[in-house]
C-alpha positions as MATLAB code, in Angstrom:
seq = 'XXXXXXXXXXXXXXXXXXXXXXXXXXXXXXXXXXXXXXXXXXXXXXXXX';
ca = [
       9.879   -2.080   -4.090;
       8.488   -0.675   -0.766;
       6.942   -2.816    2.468;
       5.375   -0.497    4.922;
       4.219   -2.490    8.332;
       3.753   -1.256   11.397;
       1.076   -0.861   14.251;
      -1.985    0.343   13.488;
      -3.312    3.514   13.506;
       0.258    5.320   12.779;
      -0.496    6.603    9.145;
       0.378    3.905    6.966;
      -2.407    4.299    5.001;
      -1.722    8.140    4.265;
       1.996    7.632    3.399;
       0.984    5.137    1.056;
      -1.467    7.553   -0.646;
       0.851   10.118   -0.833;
       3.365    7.904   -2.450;
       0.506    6.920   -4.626;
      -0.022   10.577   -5.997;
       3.396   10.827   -6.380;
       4.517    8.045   -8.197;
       1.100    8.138  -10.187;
       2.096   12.149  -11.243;
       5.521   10.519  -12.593;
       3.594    8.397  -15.062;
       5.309    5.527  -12.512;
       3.553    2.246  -11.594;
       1.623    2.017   -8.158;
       0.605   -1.562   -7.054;
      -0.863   -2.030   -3.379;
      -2.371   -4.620   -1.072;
      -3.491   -4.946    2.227;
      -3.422   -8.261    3.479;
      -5.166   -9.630    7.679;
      -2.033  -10.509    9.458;
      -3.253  -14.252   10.400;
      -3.595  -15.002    6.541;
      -1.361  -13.762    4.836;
      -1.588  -15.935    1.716;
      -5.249  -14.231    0.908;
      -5.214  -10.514   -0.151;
      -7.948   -8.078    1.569;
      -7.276   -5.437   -1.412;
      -5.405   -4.961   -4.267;
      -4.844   -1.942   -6.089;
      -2.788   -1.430   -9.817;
      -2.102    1.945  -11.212;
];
């Protein structure tokens, strides 16, 4: 299990989708979420692969 976090605009995003394409080419499961940081408790995304 991974947490990224950090400020935005420093490439979170794209090292998660290139851990996606990786873990994905493995036949490995890939489960993401993006969540606003003042409510945490409700997801903005979710993604299963």
């Amino acid at each position: 299990m991974m947490l990224i976090c950090g400020y935005s605009g420093i490439g979170k995003s794209v090292l998660v989708n290139e851990l996606h394409k990786s873990i994905v080419h493995q036949r490995g499961y890939f489960i993401e979420g993006k969540f606003d940081q003042l409510k945490r408790d409700i997801p903005e995304h979710l993604h299963f692969s």
